[in-house]
RORO-569067 format. One record per residue: chain; residue in three letters; residue number from 1; x negated, y, z negated of N, C-alpha, C, O in turn. Coordinates in Angstrom, 2 decimals. Atoms other than C-alpha are relative to their C-alpha. Example, Ala and Ser with C-alpha at 12.3 -4.5 7.8 and 13.67 -1.06 7.14 Angstrom:
<recs>
+------+-------+------+---------+---------+---------+---------+---------+---------+---------+---------+---------+---------+---------+---------+
: voke : titor : miza :   neast :  nnorth :     nup :  caeast : canorth :    caup :   ceast :  cnorth :     cup :   oeast :  onorth :     oup :
+------+-------+------+---------+---------+---------+---------+---------+---------+---------+---------+---------+---------+---------+---------+
:    A :   ALA :    1 :   -0.89 :   -1.19 :    0.00 :  -12.30 :   -4.50 :   -7.80 :   -0.90 :    1.20 :    0.00 :   -1.94 :    1.18 :   -0.66 :
:    A :   SER :    2 :    0.82 :   -1.19 :    0.06 :  -13.67 :   -1.06 :   -7.14 :    0.77 :    1.09 :   -0.73 :    0.26 :    2.20 :   -0.90 :
+------+-------+------+---------+---------+---------+---------+---------+---------+---------+---------+---------+---------+---------+---------+
</recs>
This chain:
<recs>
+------+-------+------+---------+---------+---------+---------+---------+---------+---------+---------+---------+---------+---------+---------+
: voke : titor : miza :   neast :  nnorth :     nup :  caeast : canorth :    caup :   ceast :  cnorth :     cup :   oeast :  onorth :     oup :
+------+-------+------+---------+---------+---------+---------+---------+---------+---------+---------+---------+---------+---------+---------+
:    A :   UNK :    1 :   -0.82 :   -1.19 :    0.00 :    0.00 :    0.00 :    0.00 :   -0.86 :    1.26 :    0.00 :   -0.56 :    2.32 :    0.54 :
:    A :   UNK :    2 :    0.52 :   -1.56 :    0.61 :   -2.36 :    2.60 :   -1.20 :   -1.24 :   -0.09 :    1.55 :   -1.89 :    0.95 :    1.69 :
:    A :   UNK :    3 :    0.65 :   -0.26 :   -1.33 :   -4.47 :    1.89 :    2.49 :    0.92 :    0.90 :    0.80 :    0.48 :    1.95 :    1.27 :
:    A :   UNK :    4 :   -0.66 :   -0.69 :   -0.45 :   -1.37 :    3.01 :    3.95 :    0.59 :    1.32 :   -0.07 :    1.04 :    2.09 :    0.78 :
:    A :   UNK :    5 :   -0.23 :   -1.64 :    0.82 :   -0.66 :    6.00 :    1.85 :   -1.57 :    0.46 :    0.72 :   -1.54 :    1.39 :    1.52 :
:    A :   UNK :    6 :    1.23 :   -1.22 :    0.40 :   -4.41 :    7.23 :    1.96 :   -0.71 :    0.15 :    1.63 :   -1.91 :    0.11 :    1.92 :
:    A :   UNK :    7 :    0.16 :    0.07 :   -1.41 :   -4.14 :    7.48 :    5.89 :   -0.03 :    1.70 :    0.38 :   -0.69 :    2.32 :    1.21 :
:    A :   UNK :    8 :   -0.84 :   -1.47 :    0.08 :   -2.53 :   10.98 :    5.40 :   -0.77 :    0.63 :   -1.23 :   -0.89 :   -0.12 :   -2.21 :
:    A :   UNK :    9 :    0.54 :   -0.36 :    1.28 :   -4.36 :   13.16 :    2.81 :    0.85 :    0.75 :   -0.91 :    1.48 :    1.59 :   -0.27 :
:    A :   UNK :   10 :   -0.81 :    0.09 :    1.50 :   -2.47 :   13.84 :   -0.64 :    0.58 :    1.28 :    0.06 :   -0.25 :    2.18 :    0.20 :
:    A :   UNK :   11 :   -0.27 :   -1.33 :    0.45 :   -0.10 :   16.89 :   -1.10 :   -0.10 :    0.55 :   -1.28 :    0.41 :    0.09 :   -2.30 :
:    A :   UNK :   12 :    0.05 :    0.03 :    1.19 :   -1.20 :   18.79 :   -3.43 :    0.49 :    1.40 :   -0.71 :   -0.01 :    2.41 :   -0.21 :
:    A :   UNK :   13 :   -1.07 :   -0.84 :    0.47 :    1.22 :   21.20 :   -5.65 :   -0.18 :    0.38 :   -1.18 :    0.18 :   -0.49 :   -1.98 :
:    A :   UNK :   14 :    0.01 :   -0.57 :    0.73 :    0.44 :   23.47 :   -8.24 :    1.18 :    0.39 :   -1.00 :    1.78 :    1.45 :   -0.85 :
:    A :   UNK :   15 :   -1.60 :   -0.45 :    1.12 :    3.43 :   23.69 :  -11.06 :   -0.14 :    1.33 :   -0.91 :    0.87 :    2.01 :   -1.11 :
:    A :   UNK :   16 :    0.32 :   -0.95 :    0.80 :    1.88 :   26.27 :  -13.26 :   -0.66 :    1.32 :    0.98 :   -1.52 :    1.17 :    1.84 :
:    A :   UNK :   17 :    0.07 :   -0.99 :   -1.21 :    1.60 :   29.47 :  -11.35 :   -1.59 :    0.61 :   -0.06 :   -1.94 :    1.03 :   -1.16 :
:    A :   UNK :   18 :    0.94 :   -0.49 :   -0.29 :   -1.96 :   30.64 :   -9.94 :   -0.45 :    0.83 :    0.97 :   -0.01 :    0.49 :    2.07 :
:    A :   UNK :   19 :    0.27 :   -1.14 :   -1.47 :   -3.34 :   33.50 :   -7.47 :   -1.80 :   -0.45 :    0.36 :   -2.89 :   -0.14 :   -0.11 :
:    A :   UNK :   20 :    1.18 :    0.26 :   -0.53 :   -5.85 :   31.94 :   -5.56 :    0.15 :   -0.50 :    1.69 :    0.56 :   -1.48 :    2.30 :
:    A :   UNK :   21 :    0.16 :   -0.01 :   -1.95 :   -6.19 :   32.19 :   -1.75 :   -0.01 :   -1.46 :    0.53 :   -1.00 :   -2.14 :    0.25 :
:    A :   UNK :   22 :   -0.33 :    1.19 :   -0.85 :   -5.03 :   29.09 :    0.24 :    1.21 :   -0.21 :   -0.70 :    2.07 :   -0.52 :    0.13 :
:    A :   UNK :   23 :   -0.81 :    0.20 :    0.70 :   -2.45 :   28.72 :   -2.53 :    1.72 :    0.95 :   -0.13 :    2.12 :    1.94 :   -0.74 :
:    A :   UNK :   24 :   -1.33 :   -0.73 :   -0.17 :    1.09 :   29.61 :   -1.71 :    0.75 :    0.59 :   -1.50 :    0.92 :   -0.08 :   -2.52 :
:    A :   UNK :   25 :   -0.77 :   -0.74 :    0.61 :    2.90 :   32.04 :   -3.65 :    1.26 :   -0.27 :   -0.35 :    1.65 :    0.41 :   -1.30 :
:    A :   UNK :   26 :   -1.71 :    0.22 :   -0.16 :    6.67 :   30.75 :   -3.36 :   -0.24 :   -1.24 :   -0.76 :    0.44 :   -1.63 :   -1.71 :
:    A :   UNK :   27 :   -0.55 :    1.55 :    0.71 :    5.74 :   27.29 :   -4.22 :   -0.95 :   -0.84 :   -0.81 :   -0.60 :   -1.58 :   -1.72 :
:    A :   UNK :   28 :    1.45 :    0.35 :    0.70 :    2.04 :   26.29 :   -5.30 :   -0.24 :   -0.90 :    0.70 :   -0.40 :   -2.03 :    0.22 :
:    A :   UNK :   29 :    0.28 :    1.28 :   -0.62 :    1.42 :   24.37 :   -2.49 :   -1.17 :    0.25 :    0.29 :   -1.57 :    1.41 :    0.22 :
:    A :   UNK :   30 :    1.75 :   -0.43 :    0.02 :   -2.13 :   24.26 :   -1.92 :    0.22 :   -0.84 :    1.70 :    0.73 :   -1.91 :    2.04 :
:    A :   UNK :   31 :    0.69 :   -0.20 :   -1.85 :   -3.37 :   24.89 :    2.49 :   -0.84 :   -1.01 :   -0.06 :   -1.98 :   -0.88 :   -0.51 :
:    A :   UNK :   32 :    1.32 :    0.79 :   -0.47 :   -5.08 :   21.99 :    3.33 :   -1.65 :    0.03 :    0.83 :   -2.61 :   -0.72 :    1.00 :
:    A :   UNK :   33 :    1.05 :   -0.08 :   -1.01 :   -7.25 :   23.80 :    5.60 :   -1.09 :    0.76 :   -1.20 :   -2.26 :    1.09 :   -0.96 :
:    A :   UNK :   34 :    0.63 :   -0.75 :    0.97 :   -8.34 :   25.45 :    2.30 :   -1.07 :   -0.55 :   -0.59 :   -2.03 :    0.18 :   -0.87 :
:    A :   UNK :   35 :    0.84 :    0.71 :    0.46 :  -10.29 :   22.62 :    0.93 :   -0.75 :   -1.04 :    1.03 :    0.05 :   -1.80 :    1.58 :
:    A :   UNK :   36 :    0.35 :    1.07 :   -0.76 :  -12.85 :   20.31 :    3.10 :    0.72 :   -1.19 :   -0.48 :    1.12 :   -1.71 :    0.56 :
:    A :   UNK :   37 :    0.28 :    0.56 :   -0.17 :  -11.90 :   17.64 :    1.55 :    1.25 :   -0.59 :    0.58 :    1.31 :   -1.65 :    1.21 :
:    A :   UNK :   38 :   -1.96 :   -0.19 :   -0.89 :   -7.74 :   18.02 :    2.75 :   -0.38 :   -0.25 :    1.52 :    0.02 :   -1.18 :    2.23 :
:    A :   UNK :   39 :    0.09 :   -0.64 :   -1.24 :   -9.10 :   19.45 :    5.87 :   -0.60 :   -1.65 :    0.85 :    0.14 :   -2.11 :    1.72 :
:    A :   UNK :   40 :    0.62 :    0.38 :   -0.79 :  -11.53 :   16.71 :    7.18 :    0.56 :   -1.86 :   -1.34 :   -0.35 :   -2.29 :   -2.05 :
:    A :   UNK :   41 :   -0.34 :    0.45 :    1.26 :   -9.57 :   13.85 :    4.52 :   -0.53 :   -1.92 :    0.56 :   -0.51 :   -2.32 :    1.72 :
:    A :   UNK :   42 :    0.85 :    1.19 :   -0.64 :  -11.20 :   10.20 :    4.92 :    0.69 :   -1.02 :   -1.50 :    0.65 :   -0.72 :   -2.69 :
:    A :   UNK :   43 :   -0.83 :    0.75 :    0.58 :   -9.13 :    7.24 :    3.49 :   -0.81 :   -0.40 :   -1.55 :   -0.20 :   -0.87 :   -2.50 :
:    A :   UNK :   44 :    0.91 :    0.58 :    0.92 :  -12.28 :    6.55 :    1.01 :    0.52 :    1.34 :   -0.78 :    1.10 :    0.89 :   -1.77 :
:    A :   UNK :   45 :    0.04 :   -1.24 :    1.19 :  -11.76 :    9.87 :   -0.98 :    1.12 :   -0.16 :   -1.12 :    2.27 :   -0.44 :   -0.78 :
:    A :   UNK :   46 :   -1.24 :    0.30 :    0.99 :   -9.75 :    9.59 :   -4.46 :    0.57 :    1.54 :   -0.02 :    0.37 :    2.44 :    0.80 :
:    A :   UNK :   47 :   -0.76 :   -1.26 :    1.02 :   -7.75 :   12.40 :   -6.50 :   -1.59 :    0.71 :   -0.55 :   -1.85 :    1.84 :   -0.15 :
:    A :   UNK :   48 :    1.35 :   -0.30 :    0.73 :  -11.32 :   12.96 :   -8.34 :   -0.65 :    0.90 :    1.48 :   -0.84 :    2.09 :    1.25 :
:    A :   UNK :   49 :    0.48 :   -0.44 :   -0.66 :  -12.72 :   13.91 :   -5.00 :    0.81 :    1.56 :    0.31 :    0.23 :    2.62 :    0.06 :
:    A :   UNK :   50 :   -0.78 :   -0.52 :   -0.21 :   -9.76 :   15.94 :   -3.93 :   -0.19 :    1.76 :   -1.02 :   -0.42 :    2.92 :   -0.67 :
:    A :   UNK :   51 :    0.46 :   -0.74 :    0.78 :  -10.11 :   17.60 :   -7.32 :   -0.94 :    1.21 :   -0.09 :   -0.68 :    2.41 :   -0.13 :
:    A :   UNK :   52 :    1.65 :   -0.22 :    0.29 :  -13.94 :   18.32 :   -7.72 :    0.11 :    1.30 :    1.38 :   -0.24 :    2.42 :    1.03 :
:    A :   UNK :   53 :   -0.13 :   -0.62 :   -1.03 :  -13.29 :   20.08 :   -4.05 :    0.71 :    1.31 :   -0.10 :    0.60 :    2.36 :    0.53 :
:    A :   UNK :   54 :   -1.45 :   -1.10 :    0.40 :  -10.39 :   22.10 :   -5.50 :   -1.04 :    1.37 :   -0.97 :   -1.08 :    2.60 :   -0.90 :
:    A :   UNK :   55 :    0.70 :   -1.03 :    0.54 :  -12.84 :   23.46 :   -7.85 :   -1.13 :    1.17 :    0.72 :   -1.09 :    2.39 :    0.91 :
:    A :   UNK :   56 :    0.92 :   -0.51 :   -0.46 :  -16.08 :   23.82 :   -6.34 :    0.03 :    0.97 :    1.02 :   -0.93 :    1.72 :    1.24 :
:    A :   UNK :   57 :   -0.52 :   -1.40 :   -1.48 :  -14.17 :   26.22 :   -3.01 :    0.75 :    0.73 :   -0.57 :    0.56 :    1.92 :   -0.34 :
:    A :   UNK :   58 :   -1.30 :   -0.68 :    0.33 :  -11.44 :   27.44 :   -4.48 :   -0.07 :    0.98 :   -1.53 :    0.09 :    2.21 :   -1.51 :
:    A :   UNK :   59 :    0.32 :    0.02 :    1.33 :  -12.02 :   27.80 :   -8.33 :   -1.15 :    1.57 :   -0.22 :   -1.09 :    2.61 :   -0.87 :
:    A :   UNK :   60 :    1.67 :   -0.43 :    0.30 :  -15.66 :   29.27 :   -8.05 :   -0.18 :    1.05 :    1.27 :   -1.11 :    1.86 :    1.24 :
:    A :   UNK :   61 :    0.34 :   -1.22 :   -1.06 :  -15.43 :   31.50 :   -4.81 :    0.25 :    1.16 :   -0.45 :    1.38 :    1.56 :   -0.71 :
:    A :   UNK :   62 :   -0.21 :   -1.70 :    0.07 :  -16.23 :   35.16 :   -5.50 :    1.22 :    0.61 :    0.38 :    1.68 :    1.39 :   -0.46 :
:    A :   UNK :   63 :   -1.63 :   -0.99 :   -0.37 :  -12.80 :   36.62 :   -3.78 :    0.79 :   -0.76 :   -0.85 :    1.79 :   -0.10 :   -1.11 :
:    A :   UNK :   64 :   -1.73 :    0.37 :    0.93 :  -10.27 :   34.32 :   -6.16 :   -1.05 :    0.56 :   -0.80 :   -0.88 :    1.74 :   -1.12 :
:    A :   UNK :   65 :    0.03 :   -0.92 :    1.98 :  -12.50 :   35.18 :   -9.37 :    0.47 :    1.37 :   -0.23 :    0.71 :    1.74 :   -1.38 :
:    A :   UNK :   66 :   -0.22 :   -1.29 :    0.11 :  -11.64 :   38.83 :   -8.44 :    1.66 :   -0.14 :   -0.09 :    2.44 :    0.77 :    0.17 :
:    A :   UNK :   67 :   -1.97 :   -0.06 :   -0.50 :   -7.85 :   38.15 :   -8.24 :    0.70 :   -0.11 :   -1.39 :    0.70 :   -1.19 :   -2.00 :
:    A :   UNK :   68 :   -1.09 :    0.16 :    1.46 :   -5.59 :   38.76 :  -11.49 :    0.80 :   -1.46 :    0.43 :    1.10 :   -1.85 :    1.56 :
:    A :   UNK :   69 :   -0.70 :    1.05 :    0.28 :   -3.84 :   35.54 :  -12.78 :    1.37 :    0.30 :   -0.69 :    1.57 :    1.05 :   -1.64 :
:    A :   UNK :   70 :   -1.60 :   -0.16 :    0.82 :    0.11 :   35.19 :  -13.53 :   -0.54 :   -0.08 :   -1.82 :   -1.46 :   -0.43 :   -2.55 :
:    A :   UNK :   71 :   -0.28 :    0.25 :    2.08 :    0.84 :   35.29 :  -17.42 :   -0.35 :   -1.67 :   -0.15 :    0.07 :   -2.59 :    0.55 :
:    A :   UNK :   72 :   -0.06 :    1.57 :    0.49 :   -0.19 :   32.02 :  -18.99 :    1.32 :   -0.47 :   -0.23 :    1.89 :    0.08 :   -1.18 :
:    A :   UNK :   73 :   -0.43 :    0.99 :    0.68 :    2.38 :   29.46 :  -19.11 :    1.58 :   -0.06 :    1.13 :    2.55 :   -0.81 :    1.20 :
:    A :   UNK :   74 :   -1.22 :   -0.32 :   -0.91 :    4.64 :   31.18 :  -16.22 :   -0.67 :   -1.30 :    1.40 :   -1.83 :   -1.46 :    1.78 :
:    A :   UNK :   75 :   -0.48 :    1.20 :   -0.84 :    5.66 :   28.02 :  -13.57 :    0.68 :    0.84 :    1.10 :    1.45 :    1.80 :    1.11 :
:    A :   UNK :   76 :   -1.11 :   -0.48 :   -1.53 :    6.63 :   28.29 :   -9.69 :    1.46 :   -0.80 :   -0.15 :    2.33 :   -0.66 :    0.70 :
+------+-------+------+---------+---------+---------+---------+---------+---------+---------+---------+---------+---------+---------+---------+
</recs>
């Protein structure tokens, strides 16, 4: 089963609201083209990978650290 799932790479959806570029506003859906490892996604990669990716581009890039964050605890 999980060969067949991991053909397609994982949607991945933010519940707790964040302002960070690739990351939709309306819903917390996170742009696949935002992260390599979405973008270029290879059946071998887990959640951990997915993750680690989420951080290291997204997380840690100079233009989101500049970006104010919703109120703690506010949900899309």
């Amino acid at each position: 089963m999980w060969s067949e799932l991991s053909k397609e790479p994982p949607v991945v959806r933010f519940t707790t609201k964040i302002n960070l570029n690739g990351v939709s506003q309306q819903n917390g859906l996170l742009d696949k083209r935002s992260v390599p490892s979405l973008r270029q996604w290879n059946s071998s990669y887990s959640i951990k990978t997915v993750l680690e990716d989420i951080r290291r581009h997204l997380m840690t890039a100079k233009e989101n650290q500049k970006l104010s964050q919703p109120a703690e605890g506010t949900v899309f």
